[in-house]
ROSE-149160 format. One record per residue (C-alpha): x, y, z. Coordinates in steps of 0.02 Angstrom, whole numbers, padded with zeros to 5 digits. Example, Ala and Ser with C-alpha at 12.3 -4.5 7.8 and 13.67 -1.06 7.14 Angstrom:
// residues 2
REC  X  Y  Z
REC  00615  -00225  00390;
REC  00684  -00053  00357;
***
This chain:
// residues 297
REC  X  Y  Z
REC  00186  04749  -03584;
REC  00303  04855  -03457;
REC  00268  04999  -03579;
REC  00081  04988  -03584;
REC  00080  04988  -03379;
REC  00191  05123  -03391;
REC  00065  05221  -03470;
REC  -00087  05188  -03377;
REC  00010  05199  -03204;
REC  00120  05370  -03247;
REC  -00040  05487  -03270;
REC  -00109  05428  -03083;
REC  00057  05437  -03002;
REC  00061  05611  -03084;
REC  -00107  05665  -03020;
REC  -00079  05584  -02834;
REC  00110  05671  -02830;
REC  00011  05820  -02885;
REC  -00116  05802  -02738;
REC  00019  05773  -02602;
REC  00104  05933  -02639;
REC  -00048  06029  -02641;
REC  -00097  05976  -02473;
REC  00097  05992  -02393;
REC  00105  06178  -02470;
REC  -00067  06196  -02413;
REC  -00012  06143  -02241;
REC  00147  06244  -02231;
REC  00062  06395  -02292;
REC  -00079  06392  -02149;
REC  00094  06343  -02006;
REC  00193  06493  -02100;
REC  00072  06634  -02174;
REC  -00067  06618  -02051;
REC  00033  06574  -01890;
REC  -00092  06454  -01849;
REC  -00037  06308  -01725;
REC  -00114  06142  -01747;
REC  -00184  06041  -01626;
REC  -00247  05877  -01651;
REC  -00252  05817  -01487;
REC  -00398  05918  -01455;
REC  -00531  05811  -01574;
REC  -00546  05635  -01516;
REC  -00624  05724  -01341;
REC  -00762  05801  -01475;
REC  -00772  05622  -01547;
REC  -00818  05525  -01400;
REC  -00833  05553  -01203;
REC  -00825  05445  -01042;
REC  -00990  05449  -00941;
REC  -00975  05434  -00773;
REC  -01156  05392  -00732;
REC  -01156  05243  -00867;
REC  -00983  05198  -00850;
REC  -00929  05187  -01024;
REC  -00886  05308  -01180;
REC  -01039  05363  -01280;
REC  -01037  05465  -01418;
REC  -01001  05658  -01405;
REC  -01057  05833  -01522;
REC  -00960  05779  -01687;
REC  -01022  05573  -01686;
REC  -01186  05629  -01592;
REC  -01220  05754  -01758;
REC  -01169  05632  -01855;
REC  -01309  05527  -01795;
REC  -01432  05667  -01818;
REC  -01360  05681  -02007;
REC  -01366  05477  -02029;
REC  -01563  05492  -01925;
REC  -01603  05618  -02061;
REC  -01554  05565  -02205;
REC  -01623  05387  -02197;
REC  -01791  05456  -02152;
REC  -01781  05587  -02282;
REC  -01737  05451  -02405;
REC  -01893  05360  -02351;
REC  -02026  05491  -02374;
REC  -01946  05600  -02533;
REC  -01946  05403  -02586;
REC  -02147  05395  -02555;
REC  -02171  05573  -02626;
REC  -02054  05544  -02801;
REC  -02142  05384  -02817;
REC  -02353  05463  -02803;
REC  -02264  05616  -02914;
REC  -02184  05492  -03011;
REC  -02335  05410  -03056;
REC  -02419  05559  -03099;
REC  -02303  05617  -03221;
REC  -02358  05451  -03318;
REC  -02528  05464  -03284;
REC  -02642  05482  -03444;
REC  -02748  05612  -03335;
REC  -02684  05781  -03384;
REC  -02730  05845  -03199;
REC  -02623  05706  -03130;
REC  -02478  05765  -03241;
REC  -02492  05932  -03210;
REC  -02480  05917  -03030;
REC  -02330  05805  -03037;
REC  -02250  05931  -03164;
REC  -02281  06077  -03048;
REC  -02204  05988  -02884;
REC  -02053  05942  -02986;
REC  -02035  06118  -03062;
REC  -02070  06203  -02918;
REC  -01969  06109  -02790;
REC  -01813  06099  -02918;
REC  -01838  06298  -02974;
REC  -01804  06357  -02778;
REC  -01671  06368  -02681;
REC  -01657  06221  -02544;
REC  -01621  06370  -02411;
REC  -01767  06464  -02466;
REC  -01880  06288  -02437;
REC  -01798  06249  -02256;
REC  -01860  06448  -02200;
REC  -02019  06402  -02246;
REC  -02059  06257  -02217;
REC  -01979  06296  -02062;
REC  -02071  06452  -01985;
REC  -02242  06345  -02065;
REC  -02234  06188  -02014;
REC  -02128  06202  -01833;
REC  -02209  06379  -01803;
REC  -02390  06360  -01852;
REC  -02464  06200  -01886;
REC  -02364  06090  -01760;
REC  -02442  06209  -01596;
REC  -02605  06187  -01696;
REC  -02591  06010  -01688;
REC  -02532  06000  -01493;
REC  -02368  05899  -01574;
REC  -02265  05963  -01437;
REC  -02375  05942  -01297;
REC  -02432  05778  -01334;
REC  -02242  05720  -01354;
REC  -02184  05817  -01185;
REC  -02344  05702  -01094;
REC  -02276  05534  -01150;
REC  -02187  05404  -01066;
REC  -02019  05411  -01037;
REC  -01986  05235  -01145;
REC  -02077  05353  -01296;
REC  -01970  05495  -01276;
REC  -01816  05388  -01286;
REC  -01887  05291  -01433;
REC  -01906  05468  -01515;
REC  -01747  05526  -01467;
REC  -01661  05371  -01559;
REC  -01768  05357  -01684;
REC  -01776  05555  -01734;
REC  -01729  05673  -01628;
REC  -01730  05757  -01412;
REC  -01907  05768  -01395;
REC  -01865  05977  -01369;
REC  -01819  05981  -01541;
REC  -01949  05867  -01637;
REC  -02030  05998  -01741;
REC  -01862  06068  -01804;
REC  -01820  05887  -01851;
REC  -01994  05871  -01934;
REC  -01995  06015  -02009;
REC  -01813  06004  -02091;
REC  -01859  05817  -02139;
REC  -02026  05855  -02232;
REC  -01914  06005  -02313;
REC  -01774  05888  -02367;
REC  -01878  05758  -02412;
REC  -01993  05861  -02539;
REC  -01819  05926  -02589;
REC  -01771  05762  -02656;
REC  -01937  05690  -02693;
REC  -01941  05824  -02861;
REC  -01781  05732  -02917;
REC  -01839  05550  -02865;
REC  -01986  05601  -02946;
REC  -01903  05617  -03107;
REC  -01805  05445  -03076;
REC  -01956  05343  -03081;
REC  -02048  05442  -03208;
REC  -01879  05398  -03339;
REC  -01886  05223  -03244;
REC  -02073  05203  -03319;
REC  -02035  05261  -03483;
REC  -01890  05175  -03502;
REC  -01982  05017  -03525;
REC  -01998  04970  -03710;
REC  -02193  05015  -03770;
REC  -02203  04798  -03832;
REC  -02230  04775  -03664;
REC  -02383  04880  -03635;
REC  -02421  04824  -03788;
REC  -02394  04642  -03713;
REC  -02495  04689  -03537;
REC  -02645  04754  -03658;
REC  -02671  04591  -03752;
REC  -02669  04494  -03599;
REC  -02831  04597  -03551;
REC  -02749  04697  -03409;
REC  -02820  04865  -03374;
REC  -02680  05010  -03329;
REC  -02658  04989  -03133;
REC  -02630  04794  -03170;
REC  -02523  04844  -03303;
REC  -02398  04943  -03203;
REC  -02425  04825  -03046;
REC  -02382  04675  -03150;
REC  -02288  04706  -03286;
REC  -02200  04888  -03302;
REC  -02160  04933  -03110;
REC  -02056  04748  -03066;
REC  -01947  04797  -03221;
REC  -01938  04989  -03191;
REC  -01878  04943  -03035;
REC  -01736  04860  -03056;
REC  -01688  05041  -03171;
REC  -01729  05150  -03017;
REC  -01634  05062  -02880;
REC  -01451  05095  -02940;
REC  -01491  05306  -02963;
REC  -01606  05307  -02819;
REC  -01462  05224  -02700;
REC  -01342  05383  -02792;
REC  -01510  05500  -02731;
REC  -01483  05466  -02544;
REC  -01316  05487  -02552;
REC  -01339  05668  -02621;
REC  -01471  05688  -02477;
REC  -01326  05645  -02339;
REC  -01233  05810  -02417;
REC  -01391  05903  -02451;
REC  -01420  05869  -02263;
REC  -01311  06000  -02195;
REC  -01435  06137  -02266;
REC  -01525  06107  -02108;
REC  -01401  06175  -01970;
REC  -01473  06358  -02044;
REC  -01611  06315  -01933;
REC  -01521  06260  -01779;
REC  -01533  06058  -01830;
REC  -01400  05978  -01719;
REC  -01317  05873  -01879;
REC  -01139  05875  -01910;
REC  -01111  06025  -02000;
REC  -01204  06128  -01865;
REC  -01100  06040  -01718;
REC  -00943  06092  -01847;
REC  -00995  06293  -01824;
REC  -01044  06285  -01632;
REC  -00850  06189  -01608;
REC  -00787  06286  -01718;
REC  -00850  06449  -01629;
REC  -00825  06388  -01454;
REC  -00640  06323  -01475;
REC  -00566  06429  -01626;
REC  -00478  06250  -01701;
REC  -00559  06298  -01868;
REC  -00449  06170  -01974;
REC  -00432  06037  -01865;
REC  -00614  06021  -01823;
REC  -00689  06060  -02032;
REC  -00545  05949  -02075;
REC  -00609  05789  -01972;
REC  -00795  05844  -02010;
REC  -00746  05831  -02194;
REC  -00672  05660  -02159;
REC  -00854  05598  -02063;
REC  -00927  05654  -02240;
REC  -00813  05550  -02329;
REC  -00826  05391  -02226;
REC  -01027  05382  -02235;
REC  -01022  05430  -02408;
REC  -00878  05313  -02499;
REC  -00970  05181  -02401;
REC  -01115  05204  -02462;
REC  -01057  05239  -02656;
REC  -00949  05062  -02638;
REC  -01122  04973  -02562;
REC  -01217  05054  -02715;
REC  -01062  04995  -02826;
REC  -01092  04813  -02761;
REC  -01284  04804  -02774;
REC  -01230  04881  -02952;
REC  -01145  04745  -02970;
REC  -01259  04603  -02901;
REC  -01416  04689  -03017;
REC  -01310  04678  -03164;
REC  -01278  04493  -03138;
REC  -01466  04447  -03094;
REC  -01515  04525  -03273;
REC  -01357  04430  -03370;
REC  -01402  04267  -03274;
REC  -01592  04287  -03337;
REC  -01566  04342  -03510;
***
């Protein structure tokens, strides 16, 4: 018994003893070889600040890009989530027009380069059609209870169509690969059951309402949770065009105070926080879908 821990604890001690002395000869090596002086004392002020005219701390340029990166990813999640579904449903369809325009989205969007996308989408959307549509103006004339609601909900009213414009980007982005979720979702479903939905007289919408999308579902939740987590790292993409997220509050500290480690070091650590939680609250609803689906077979 002693022995068999012994073996399945002595390959992860190696591997974390390996780890530690990577990072402490990575650490002497920048103090030694690179002369560079830490200073740590420096970030929490980037973290959070005390505002005098509220009289309390409030978030500062590393937690308020943060927000931006949390804003945009849940709202990227929400439309790529709308687009892979419509795309997803026309890879399925049994019209060949349908298909083809799902298959051209998805091998399109997935056949580019996400920078190329955010450029433009970018000098499109934010430099053409959102003047066209009096976006800005008609967002500069609203209340000042709207333009806070905007401002938590998305982003400073100043920099709406950038937001916009990066969402839609990101958010067509990972619609081609949510896209292909639900189209393997659909066909995952064994063919008895069409089979099944046919007999009872259903016609194909009623099929897919009824029958094939409640079970398809419970398929696509568990890799479509795994999808928004890649869209909180695909995310930092956007700071090319001047998005305040993390990443691009990283660069402008970075470039203003010359603590290059320090501040890409606790940036890396933001990353890490939002997405471990959100892989261990995908690992639970894992967990919860996989008991459902015992408990009713």
């Amino acid at each position: 018994m002693n022995r068999n821990l012994v073996k399945r604890i002595l390959p992860e001690l190696v591997v974390g003893v390996g780890l530690l002395t990577a990072v402490v000869f990575l650490a002497l090596r920048i103090h030694s070889g690179l002369n560079y002086r830490w200073d740590w004392g420096a970030i929490p002020q980037f973290l959070v600040r005390f505002d005098p005219e509220l009289s309390r701390w409030v978030p500062n340029l590393l937690l308020e890009g943060l927000l931006t990166t949390i804003r945009l990813s849940l709202w990227g999640t929400v439309l790529a989530t709308l687009f892979g579904t419509v795309m997803g449903l026309f890879r399925v369809s049994p019209r060949l027009f349908r298909r083809l325009i799902g298959r051209t989205y998805v091998e399109l969007t997935r056949n580019l380069p996400p920078l190329v996308l955010v450029f433009i989408f970018y000098f499109f959307i934010s430099d053409q059609i959102m003047p066209a549509l009096g976006v800005d103006e008609f967002i500069r004339t609203t209340s000042d209870g709207t333009q806070s609601l905007i401002a938590f909900l998305f982003a400073p009213p100043r920099m709406f169509s950038a937001f916009l414009s990066a969402l839609i980007t990101l958010a067509l982005f990972e619609g081609a690969y949510i896209t292909e979720i639900v189209r393997a979702g659909i066909e995952s479903i064994e063919k008895g059951q069409w089979e099944a939905a046919a007999g009872l007289g259903f016609n194909r919408r009623q099929m897919l309402r009824y029958i094939i999308l409640p079970q398809a579902v419970r398929r696509i939740l568990p890799p479509l949770a795994c999808q928004f987590i890649s869209t909180i790292k695909d995310s930092a993409i956007v700071s090319v065009i001047s998005i305040q997220e993390l990443t691009f509050q990283g660069m402008e500290l970075m470039a203003a105070t010359h603590l290059t480690f320090e501040i890409w070091i606790t940036i890396t650590v933001l990353y890490l926080v939002l997405t471990l939680s959100c892989a261990m609250l995908v690992e639970r609803c894992e967990h919860i879908f996989s008991k459902r689906q015992l408990y009713h077979t």
